[in-house]
C-alpha positions as a Markdown table, in Angstrom:
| # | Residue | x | y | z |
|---|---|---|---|---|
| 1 | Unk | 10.3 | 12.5 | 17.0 |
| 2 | Unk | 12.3 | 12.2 | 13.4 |
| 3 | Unk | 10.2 | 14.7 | 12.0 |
| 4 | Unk | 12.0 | 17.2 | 9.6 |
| 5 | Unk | 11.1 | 20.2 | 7.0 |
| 6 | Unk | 13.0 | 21.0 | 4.3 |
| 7 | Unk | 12.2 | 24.3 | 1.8 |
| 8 | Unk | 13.0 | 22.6 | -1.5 |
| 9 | Unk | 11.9 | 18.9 | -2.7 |
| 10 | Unk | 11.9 | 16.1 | -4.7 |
| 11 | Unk | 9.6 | 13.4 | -6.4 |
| 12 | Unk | 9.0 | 11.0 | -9.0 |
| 13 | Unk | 7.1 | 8.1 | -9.4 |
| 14 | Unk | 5.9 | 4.3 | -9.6 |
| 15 | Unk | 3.0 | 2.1 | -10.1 |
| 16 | Unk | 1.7 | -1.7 | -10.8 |
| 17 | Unk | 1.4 | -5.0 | -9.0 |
| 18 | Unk | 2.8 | -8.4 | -8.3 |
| 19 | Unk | 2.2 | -10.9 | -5.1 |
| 20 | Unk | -0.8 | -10.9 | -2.2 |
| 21 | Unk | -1.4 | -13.9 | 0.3 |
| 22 | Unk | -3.9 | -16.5 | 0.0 |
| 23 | Unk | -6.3 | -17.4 | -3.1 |
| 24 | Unk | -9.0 | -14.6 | -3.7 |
| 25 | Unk | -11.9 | -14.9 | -5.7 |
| 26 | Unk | -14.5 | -15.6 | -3.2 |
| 27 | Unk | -18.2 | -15.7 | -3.8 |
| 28 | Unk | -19.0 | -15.2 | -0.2 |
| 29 | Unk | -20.2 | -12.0 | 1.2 |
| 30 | Unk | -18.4 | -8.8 | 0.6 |
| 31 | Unk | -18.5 | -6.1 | 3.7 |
| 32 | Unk | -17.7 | -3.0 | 4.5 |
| 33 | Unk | -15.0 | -2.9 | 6.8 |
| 34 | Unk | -14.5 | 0.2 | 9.5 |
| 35 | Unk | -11.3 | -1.5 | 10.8 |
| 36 | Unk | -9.0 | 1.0 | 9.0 |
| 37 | Unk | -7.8 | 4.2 | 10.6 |
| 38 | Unk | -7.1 | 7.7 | 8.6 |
| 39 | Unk | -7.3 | 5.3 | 5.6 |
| 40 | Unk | -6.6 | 8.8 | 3.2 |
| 41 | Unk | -3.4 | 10.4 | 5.5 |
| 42 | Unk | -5.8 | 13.5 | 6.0 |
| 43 | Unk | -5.6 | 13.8 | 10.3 |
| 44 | Unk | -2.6 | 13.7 | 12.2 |
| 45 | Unk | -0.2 | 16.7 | 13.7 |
| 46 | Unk | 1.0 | 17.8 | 10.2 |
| 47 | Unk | 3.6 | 20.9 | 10.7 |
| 48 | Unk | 4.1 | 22.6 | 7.3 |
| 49 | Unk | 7.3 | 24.7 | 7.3 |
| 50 | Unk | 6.1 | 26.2 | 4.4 |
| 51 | Unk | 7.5 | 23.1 | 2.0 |
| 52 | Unk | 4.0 | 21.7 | 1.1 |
| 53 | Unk | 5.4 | 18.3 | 2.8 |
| 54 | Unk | 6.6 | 17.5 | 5.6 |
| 55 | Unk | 9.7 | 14.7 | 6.6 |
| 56 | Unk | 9.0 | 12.0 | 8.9 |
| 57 | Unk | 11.5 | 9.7 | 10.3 |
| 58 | Unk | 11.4 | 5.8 | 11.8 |
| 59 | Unk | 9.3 | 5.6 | 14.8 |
| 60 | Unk | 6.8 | 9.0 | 13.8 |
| 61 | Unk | 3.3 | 8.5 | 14.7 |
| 62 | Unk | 1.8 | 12.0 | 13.4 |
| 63 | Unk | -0.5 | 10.2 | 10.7 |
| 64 | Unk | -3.3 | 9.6 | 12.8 |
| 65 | Unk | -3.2 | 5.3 | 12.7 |
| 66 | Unk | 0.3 | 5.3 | 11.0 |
| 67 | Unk | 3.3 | 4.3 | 12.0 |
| 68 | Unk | 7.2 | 5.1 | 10.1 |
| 69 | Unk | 8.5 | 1.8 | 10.6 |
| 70 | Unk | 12.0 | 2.6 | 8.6 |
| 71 | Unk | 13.6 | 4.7 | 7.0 |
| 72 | Unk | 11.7 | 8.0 | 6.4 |
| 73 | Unk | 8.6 | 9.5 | 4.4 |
| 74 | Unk | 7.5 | 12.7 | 3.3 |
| 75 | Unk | 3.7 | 13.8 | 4.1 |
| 76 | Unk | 2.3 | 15.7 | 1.1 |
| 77 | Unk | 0.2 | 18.8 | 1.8 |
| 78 | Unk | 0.4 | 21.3 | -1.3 |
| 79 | Unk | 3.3 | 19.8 | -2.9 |
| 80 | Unk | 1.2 | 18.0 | -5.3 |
| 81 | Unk | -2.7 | 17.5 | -5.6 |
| 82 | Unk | -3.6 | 14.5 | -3.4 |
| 83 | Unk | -6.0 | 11.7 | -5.4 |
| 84 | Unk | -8.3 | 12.2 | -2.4 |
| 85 | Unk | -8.4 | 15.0 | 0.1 |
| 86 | Unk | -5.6 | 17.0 | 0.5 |
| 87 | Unk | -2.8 | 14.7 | 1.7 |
| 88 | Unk | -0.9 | 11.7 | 0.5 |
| 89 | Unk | 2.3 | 10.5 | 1.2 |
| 90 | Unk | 6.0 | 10.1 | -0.7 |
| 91 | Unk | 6.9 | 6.9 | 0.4 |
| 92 | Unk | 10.6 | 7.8 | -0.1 |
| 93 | Unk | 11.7 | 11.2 | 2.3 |
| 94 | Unk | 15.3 | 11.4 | 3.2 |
| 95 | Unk | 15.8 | 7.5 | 2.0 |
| 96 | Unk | 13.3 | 4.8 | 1.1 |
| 97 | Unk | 10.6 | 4.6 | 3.5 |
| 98 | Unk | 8.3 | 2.4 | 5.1 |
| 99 | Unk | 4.9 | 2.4 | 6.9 |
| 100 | Unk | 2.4 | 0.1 | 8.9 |
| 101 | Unk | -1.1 | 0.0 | 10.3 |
| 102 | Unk | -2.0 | -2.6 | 12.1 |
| 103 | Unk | -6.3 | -3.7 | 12.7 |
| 104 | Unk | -8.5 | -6.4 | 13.8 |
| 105 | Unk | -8.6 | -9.2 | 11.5 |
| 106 | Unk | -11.4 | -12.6 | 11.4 |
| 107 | Unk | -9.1 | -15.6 | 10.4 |
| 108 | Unk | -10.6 | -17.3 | 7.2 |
| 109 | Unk | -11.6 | -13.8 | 5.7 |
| 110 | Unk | -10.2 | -12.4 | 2.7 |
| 111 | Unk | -9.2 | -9.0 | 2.5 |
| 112 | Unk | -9.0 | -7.1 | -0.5 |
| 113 | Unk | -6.9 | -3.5 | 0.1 |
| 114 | Unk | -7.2 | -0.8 | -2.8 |
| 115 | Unk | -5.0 | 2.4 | -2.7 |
| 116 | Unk | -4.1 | 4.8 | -5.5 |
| 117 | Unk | -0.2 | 4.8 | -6.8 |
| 118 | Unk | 2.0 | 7.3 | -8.5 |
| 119 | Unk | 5.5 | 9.0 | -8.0 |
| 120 | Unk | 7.1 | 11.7 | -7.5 |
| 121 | Unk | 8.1 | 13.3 | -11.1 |
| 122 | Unk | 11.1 | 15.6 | -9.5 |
| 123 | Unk | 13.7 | 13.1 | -9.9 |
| 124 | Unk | 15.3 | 9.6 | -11.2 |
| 125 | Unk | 14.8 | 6.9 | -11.1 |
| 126 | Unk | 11.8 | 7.2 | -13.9 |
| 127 | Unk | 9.8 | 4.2 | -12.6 |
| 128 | Unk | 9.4 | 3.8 | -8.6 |
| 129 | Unk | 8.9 | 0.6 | -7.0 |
| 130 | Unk | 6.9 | 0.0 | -3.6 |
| 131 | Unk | 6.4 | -3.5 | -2.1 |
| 132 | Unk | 2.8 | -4.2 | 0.1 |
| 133 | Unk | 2.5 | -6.9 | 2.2 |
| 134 | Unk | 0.1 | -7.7 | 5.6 |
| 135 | Unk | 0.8 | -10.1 | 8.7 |
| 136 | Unk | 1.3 | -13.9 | 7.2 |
| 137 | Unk | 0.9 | -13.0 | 3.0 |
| 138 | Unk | 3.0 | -12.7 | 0.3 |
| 139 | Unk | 4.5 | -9.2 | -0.9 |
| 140 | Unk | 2.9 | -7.8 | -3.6 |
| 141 | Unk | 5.2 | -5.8 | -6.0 |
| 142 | Unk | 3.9 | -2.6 | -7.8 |
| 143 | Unk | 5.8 | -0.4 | -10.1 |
| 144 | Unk | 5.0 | 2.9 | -11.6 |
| 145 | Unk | 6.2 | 5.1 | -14.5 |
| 146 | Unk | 6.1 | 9.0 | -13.9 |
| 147 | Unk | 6.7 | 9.7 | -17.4 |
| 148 | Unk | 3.9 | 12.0 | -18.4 |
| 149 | Unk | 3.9 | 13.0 | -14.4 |
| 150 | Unk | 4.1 | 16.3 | -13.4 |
| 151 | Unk | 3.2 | 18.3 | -9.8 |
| 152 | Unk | -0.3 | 19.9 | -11.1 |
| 153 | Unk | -1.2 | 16.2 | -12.7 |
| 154 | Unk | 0.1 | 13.1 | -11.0 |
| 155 | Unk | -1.9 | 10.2 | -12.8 |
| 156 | Unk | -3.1 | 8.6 | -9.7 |
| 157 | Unk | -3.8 | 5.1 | -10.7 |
| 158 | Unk | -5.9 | 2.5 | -8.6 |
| 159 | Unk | -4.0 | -0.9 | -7.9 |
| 160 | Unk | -5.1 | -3.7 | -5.1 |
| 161 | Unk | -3.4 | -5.8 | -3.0 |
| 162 | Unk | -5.4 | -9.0 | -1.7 |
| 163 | Unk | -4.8 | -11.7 | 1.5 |
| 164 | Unk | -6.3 | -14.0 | 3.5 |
| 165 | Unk | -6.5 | -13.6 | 7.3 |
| 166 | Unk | -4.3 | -15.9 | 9.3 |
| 167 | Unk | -4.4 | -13.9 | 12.5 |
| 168 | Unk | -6.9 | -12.2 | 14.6 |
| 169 | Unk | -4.6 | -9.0 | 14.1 |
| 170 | Unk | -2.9 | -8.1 | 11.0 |
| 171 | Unk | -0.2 | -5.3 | 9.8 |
| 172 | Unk | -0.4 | -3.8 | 6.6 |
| 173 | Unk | 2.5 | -2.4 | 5.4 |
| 174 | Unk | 3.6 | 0.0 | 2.3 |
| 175 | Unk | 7.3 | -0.4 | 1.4 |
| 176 | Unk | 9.1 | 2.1 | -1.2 |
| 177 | Unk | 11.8 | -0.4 | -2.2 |
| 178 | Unk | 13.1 | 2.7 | -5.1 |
| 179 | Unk | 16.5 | 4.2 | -4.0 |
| 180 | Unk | 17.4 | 7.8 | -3.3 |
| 181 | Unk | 14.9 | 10.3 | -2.3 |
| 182 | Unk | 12.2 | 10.6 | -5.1 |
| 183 | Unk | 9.6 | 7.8 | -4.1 |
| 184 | Unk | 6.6 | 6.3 | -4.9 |
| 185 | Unk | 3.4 | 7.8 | -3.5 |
| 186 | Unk | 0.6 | 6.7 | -2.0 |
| 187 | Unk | -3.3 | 7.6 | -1.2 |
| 188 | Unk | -6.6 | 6.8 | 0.0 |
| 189 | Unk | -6.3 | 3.0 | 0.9 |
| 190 | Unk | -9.6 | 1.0 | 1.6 |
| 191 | Unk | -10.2 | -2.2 | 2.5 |
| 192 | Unk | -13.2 | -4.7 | 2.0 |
| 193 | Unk | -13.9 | -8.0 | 3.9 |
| 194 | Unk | -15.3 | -11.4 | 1.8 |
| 195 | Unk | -16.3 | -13.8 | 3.8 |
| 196 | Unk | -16.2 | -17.1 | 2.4 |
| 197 | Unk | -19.2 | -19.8 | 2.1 |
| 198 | Unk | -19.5 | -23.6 | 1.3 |
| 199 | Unk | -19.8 | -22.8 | -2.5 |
| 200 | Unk | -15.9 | -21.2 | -2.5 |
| 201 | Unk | -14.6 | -24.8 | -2.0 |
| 202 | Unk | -15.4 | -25.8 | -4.7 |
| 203 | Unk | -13.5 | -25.5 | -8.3 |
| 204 | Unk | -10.4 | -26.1 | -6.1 |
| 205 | Unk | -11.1 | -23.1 | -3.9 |
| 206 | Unk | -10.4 | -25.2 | -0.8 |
| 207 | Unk | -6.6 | -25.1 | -1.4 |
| 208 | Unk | -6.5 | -21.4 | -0.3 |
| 209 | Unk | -9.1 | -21.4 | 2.0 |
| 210 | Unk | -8.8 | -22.4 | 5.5 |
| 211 | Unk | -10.8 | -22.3 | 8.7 |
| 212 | Unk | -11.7 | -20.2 | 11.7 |
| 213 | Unk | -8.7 | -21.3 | 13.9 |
| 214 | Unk | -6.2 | -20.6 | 10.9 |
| 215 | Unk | -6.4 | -25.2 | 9.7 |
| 216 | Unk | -6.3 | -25.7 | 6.4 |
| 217 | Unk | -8.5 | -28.2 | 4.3 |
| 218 | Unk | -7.2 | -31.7 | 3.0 |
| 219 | Unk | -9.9 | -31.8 | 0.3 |
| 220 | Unk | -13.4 | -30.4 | -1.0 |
| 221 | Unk | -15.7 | -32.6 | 0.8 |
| 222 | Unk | -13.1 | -31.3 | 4.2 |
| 223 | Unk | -13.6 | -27.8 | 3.3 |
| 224 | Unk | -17.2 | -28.3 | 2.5 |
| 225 | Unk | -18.1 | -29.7 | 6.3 |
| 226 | Unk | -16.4 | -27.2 | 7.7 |
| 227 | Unk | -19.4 | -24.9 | 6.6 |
| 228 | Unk | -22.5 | -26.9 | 7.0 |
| 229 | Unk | -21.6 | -27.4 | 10.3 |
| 230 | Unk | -21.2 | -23.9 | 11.0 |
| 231 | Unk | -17.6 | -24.6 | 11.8 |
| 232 | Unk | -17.9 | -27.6 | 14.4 |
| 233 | Unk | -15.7 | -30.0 | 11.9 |
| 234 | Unk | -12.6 | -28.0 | 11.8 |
| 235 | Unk | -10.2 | -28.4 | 9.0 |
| 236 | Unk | -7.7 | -31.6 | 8.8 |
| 237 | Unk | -4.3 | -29.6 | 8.1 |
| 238 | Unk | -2.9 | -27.4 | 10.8 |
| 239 | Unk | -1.0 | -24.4 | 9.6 |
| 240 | Unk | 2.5 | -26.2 | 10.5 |
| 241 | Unk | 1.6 | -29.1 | 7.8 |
| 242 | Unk | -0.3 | -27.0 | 5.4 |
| 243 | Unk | 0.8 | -25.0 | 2.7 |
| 244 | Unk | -0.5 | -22.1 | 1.2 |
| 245 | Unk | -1.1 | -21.6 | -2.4 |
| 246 | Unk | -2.6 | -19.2 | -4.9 |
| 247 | Unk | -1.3 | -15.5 | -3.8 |
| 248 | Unk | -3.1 | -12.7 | -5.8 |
| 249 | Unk | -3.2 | -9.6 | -5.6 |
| 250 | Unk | -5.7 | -8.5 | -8.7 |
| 251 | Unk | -8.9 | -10.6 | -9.1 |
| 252 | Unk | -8.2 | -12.2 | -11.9 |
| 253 | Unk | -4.1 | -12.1 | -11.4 |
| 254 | Unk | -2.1 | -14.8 | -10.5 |
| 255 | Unk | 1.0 | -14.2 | -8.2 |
| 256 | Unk | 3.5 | -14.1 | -10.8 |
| 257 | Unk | 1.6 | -12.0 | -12.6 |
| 258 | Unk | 2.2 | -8.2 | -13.3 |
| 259 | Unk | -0.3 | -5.8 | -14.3 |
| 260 | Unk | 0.7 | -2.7 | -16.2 |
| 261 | Unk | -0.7 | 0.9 | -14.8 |
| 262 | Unk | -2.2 | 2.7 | -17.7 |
| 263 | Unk | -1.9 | 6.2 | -16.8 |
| 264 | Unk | -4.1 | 9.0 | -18.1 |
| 265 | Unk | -2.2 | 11.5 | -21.0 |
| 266 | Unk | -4.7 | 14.8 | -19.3 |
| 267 | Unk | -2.4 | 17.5 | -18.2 |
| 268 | Unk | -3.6 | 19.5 | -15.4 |
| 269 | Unk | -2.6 | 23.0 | -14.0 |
| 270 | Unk | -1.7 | 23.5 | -11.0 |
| 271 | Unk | -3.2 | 26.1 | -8.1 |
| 272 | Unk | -3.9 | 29.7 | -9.7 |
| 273 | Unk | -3.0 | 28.4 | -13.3 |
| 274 | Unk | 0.5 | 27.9 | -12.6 |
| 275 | Unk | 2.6 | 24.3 | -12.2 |
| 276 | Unk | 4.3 | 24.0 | -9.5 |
| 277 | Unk | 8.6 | 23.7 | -9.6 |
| 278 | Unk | 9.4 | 20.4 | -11.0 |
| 279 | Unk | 12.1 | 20.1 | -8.6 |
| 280 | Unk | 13.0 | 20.6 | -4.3 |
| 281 | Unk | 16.6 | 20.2 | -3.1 |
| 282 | Unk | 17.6 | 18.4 | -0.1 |
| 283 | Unk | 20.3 | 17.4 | 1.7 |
| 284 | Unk | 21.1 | 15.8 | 5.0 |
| 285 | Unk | 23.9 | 15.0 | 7.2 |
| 286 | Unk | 24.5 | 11.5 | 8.7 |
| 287 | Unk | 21.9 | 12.2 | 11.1 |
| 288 | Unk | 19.1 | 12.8 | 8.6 |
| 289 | Unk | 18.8 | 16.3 | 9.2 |
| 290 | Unk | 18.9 | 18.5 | 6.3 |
| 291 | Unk | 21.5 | 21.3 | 6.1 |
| 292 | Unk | 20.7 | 23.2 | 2.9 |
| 293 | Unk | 19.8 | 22.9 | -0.9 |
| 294 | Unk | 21.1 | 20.1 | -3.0 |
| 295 | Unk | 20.5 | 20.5 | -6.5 |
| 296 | Unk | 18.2 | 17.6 | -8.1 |
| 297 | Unk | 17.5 | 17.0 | -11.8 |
| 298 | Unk | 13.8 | 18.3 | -13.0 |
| 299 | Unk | 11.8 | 16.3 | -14.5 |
């Protein structure tokens, strides 16, 4: 379902951050966490109509653990050199596009997502915007400049996105907020799970924090018997009364905080020494579908 090809393309690109959910520095215990699916786009039913990419429409499920929740994306095969593997995705196909994943989550637990950001360098705007956000945080705002971008070097650059668990399962979702059909793109996205100890109340670190049923703490010495008794004294502030402060989504970032992508200046070539065309056409009819070239600007 909504799954389209088209001969000619376009591209350009984004890249840096703004928002997450719940206060992150933790000095608990980092892990690795396994509860991320196809986490680099590389599995799925990929049909390749000879485009390098392929369109995907709201409601496609080809990425293996990926869901188009609006709009529509474009999976990257050879159109451009993936930052890991040999896929990545154009968060902006046909129109600005959206996707989800949705995993087990412990309540309490910070998360800390990392993916790699750029843009497709084939058309305007010249910096692309894409929003991140999971189940219960705050939307983190990136932005990325594709000056210098081309489709043999796309200046993959690593951002991160952090939240606090307030649910058992959580959606993570990439959102290209850029209009028109040259988005920002996307790749290998990992996640790590801290899990926090009696030290990270202190310092204030109790405002962000809350307990294993999702309560927040009224105070230190709350937050701090919570712990020592391995979670029998619950915190004082249910969710309803509580509120949340101290979104990040860099770890030493504060939510209105933007960090600038510095993007490398190397200029790559593209497969057997030549770059690939700076620009695809496109064009579809009211029911997405695409009918024929439509001339876009190179970059």
């Amino acid at each position: 379902m909504g799954r389209e090809d088209s001969p000619v393309k376009r591209r350009s690109g984004f890249g840096i951050v703004i928002g997450g959910l719940a206060a992150i520095a933790l000095a608990g215990t980092t892990l690795a966490f396994s509860g991320l699916t196809n986490s680099s786009f590389e599995t799925g039913t990929y049909v390749d109509g000879g485009a390098g990419f392929e369109q995907l429409n709201a409601g496609d499920t080809s990425i293996d653990g990926w869901t188009v929740d609006a709009g529509s994306v474009d999976w990257i095969g050879t159109y451009w050199p993936a930052q890991d593997g040999s896929m990545s995705i154009d968060m902006s196909g046909a129109d600005a596009g959206a996707i989800s994943q949705t995993f087990a989550t412990t309540i309490g637990n910070t998360y800390t997502v990392s993916f790699y950001l750029s843009g497709n360098p084939a058309g305007p705007p010249t910096v692309k915007t894409l929003d991140v956000s999971a189940t219960g945080g705050t939307v983190g705002q990136y932005t990325f400049d594709v000056t210098g971008n081309t489709l043999a070097n796309m200046n993959w650059t690593a951002e991160v996105y952090s939240f606090l668990a307030t649910s058992t399962s959580t959606t993570l979702s990439f959102v290209s907020t850029t209009p028109g059909v040259f988005g920002p793109a996307i790749d290998n996205v990992a996640v790590t799970e801290t899990v926090p100890t009696k030290s990270d109340c202190k310092q204030g670190g109790w405002q962000t924090m809350i307990d294993g049923v999702g309560n927040h703490f009224k105070n230190q010495g709350d937050c701090v018997s919570y712990f020592a008794t391995g979670g029998k004294n619950v915190g004082a502030l249910p969710p309803a009364i509580a509120t949340n402060v101290g979104a990040t989504t860099d770890s030493d970032t504060t939510r209105s905080q933007v960090k600038q992508s510095n993007k490398g200046h190397d200029q790559a070539t593209g497969r057997n020494g030549t770059e690939r065309s700076h620009a695809k056409d496109k064009t579809k009819s009211s029911a997405g579908h695409l009918h024929g070239p439509k001339s876009h600007p190179s970059k």
